[in-house]
N, C-alpha and C positions, 0 to 999 in steps of 0.2 A: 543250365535250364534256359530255353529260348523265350522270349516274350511272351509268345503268345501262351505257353502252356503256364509260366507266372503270374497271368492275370488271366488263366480259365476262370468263366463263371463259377459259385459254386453249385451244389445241384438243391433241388426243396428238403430231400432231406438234412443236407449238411445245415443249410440255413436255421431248420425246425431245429437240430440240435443244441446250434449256437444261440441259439434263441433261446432256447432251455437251460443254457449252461449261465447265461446272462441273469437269466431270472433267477437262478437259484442261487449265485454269487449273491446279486442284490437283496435278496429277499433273508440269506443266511449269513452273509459274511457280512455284507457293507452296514458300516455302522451299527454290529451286531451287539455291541452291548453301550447304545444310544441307551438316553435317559429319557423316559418315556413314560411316565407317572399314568398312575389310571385316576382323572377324571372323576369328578364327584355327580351320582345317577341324577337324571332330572327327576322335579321335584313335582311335575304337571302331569302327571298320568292319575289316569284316572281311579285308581286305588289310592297311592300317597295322599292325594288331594283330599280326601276324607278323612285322615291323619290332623291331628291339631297341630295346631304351628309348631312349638318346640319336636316333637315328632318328628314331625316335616322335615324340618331341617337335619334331623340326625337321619332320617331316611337318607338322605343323601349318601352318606357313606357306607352303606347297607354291602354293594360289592364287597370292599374291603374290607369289613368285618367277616364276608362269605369264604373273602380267602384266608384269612386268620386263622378263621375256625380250621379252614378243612386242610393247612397246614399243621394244626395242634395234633390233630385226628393223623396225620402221617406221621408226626411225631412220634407219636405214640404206637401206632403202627410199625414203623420202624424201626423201634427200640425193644418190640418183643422178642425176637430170637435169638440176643447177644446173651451170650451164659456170663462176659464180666460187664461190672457194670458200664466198666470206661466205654470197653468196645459199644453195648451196647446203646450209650449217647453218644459216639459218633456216627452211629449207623443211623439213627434217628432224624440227629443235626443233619446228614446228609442228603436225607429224604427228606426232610421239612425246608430248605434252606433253597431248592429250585421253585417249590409253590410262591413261599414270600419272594420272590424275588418279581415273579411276574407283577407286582405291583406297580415296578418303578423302569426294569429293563427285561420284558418278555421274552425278544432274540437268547439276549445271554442265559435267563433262566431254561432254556431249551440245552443249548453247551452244557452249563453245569447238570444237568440232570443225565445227561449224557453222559460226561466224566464220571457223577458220584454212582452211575451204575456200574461197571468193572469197578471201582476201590472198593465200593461196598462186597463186591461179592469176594476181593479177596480176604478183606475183613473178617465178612464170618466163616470164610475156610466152608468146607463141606455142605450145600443146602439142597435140600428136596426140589427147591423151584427157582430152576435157573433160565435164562442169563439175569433175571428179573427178580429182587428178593419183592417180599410184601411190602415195603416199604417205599422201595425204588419203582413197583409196577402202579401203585395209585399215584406214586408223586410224576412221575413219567405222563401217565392219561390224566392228570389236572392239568399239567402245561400245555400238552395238545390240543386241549380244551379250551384252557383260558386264553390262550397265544390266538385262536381261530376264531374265540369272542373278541379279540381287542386288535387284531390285526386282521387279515382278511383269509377267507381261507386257501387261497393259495401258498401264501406263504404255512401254514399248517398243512398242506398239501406237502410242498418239499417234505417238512419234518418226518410227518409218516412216512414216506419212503428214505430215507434217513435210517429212521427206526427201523424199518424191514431188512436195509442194508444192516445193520449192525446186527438185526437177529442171526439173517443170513452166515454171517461172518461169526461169530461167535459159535453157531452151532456146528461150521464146517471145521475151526480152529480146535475147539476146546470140547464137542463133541462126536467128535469122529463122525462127521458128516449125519449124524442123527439128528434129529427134529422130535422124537416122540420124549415128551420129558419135558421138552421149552415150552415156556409161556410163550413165547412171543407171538403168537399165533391169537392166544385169546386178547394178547393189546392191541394187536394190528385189528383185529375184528369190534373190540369195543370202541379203541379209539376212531376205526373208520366210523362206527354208530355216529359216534359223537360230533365227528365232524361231517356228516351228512346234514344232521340237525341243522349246524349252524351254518352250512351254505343255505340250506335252505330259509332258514333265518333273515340271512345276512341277504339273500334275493328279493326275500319279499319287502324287506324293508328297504330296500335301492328300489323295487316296483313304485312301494309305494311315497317314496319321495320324488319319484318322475311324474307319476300320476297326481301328486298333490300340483309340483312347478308347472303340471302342462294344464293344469285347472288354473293357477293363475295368471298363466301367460293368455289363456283363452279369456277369463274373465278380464283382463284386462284389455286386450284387443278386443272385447265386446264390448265396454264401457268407453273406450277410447271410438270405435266406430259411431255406434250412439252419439257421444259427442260430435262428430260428425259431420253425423248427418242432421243432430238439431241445427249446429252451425250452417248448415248448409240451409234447411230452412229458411232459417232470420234467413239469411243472406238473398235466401229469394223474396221473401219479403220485401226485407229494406230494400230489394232493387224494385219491385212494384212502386213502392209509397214514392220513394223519391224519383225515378222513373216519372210514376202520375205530374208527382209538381215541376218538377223541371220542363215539362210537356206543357203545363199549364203557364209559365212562365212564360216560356219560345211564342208560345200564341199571342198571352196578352200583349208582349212586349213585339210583334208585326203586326197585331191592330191598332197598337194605340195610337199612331199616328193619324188612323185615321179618325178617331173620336174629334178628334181639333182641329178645326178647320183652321187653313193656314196655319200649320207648326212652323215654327223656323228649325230650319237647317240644323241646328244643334241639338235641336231635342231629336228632329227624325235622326241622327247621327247615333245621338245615345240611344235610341231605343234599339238603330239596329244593330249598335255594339252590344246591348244587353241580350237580344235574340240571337248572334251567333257564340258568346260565350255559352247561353241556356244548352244551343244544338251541339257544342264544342263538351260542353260537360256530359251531356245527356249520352253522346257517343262515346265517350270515354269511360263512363259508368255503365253501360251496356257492356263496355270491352269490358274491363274490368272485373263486375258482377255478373253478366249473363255466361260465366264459365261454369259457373257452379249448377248451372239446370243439369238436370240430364234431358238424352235424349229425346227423350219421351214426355216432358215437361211441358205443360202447356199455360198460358197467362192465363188466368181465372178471370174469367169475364166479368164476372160481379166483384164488387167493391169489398175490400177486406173490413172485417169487421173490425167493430170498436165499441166504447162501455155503452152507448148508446143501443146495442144488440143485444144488453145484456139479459134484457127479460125475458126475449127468445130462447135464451141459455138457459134462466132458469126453469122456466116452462119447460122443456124441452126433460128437463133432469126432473122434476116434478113428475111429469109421465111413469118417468123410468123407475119411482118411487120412492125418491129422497126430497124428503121436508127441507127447506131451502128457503130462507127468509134475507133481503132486502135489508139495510139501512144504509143510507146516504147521509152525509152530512158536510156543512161548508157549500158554498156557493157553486153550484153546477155551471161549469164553464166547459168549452172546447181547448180539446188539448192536442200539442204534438202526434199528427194521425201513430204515427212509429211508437208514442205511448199509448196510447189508445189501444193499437194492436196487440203489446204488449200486454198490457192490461185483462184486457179481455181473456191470450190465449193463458197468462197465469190461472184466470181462475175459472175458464174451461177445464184445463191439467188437475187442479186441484179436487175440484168436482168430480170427474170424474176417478182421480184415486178415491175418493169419498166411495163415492157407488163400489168400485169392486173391493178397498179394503175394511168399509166399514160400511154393510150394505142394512136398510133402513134406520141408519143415525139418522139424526137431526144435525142439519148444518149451516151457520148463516155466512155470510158475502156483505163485508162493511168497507163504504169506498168515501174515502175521506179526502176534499178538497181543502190544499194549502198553498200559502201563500208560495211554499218554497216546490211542491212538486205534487205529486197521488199519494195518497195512504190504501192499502189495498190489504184487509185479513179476510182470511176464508177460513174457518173455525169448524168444526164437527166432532158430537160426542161419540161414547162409546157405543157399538152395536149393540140394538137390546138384546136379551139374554131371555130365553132361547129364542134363537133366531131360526126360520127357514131358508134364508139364503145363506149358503157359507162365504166368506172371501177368498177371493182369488188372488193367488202371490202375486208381486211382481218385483222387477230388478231394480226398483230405484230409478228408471231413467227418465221419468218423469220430472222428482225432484234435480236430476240432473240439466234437463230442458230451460228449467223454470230459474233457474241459477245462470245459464249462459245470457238469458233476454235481461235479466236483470241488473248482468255485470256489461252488456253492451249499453244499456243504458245508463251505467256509471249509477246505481243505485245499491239499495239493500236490501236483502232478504234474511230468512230465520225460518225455521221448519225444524217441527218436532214435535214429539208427543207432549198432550197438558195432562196437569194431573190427575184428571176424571176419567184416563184412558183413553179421550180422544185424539185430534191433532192440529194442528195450526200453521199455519202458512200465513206470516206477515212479511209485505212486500211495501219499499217506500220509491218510486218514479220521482227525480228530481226534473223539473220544470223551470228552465228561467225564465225571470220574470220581466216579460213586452213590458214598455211603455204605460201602455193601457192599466195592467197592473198596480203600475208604481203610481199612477196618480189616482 
């Protein structure tokens, strides 16, 4: 044989073939009598869960008592056509003994059920309904069954044509090529029932475990983008604020020389060292920060707000028709513009979840100055009942927003429901303390 004809391609059919012959090795022989226990059923479905606990728990093993029984029941089956009694518990044992078996090695209980159908039929000598006695044709279509619920149906696929192969062959051998008289006809057609069921089982329930994963891959890629894009936010932000000062800085420190008449040399030195570190920083932080604009981004002309806007805000949500009450307390001071902003956009966020998820509560805003930073709670009860506006869902990325400004400020938050039904947003801004403070 020359080369080239020893390593001819093969053709698509031969491949399908071997492809076939692979799967069906692996699916029937490899590791066909593996120890492979069934599994105790979950216990979270929505029936059991209405089961009281002890219940519960023995629900669990509900399968295996399924196959217990409908082992008994071949049993019994089984053992009614044998005229002595021996034969007739072997015949039984032999029909019951492939059921139990699918508990622990599925594959193998297919083999045996296999085997115990020729001994059994030579056992009872003479029967009306062959190659299949009563006993051997229900214990036969439970393995097909159970093997197609615990394995997948493919592999119950080889089996049935297995079984078709063996009816084949028994009817050509031992019936003189007749078919009218064998059962195998009505297993091939019950057990195809059976396992139509469970593919289509066994699809819906892979549907719907892709559909559940791709709900969480999405919700998570959308809590993850949200994230973000709040980050992205601050980060415009915090390039405005410190932007502004750094700006202010560059200025003060290339006028101040001229405030003093005659500076000496050292100070015009330092200040113009403090103006090109300002303009050295300020380009840096543009590199930096000014990545995160988009295209279309444009610097807001007007000054970012701070708690000093805040009764704007409230007004503003007053309009919209939420009762909204004011207390301050502790010495009103100017703070870090970057807390300030913060401040302020916490409990715009806040407020507004108020309006859409608990639309005309009552809500108050209590902003507490300390020594060490802000104290900042936005509080609101429950919606009155009956209400005419309803609430509109949302995802949470609100409280997600409100969580990133606060951990960029190395500070604390807390949000949750209280126990009157409403909810609470407590936020603590740490502030170090100037100088000016300490004394």
């Amino acid at each position: 044989m020359s080369q080239t004809q020893q390593y001819q391609p093969r053709s698509p059919e031969g491949r399908a073939a071997a492809e076939a012959l692979r799967g069906l090795r692996g699916d029937l022989f490899h590791e066909a009598f593996a120890y492979r226990p069934l599994p105790p059923m979950r216990t979270d479905g929505p029936i059991v869960r209405l089961l009281p606990g002890g219940l519960r728990e023995r629900a669990a093993h509900l399968p295996h008592a399924v196959i217990v029984a409908a082992a008994l029941f071949t049993l019994l089956l089984g053992s009614a056509p044998g005229e002595d009694a021996f034969v007739s518990l072997v015949l039984g044992t032999f029909a019951a003994a492939p059921v139990l078996l699918t508990l622990v090695r599925p594959i193998g209980a297919f083999w045996l059920s296999m085997l115990a159908t020729p001994v059994c039929a030579v056992l009872a000598g003479e029967w009306s309904d062959w190659p299949w006695l009563p006993g051997n044709f229900l214990a036969h279509f439970l393995v097909l069954t159970i093997v197609a619920v615990r394995t997948r149906p493919r592999t119950a696929g080889w089996m049935w044509l297995v079984t078709a192969g063996y009816g084949l062959l028994y009817g050509s051998s031992f019936g003189g090529g007749r078919t009218l008289g064998s059962n195998t006809a009505p297993l091939l057609f019950l057990s195809a029932l059976a396992l139509l069921v469970v593919t289509i089982r066994h699809t819906r329930r892979q549907a719907q475990q892709e559909v559940t994963a791709q709900q969480t891959v999405t919700a998570h890629e959308r809590s993850r983008r949200t994230l973000l894009e709040e980050r992205t936010t601050i980060a415009r932000e915090l390039h405005d604020v410190v932007a502004h000062h750094m700006s202010v800085v560059a200025i003060q420190a290339e006028a101040a020389p001229y405030r003093v008449e005659n500076p000496p040399p050292e100070l015009e030195k330092a200040f113009a060292t403090i103006r090109e570190n300002a303009v050295a920083a300020l380009t840096e932080l543009r590199r930096v920060l000014g990545v995160v604009r988009a295209e279309d981004y444009e610097v807001p002309e007007a000054p970012q707000p701070t708690l000093a806007d805040l009764d704007g805000l409230l007004a503003n949500v007053r309009e919209a028709g939420l009762s909204v009450d004011k207390t301050v307390t502790g010495a009103v001071r100017e703070l870090p513009q970057g807390v300030e902003l913060s401040a302020y956009r916490i409990a715009q966020e806040a407020l507004s979840n108020t309006l859409r998820h608990a639309p005309g509560a009552r809500a108050a805003v209590d902003i507490g100055y300390v020594l060490g930073g802000l104290g900042l709670r936005i509080v609101n009860g429950p919606p009155p009942e009956p209400s005419l506006v309803k609430p509109s869902p949302g995802a949470g990325h609100g409280v997600t927003g409100m969580r990133e400004r606060v951990t960029m400020l190395d500070g604390e938050m807390t949000a949750g429901p209280t126990a009157d039904g409403g909810y609470e947003v407590t936020v603590f801004l740490p502030v170090p303390r100037t100088p000016e403070d300490a004394s």
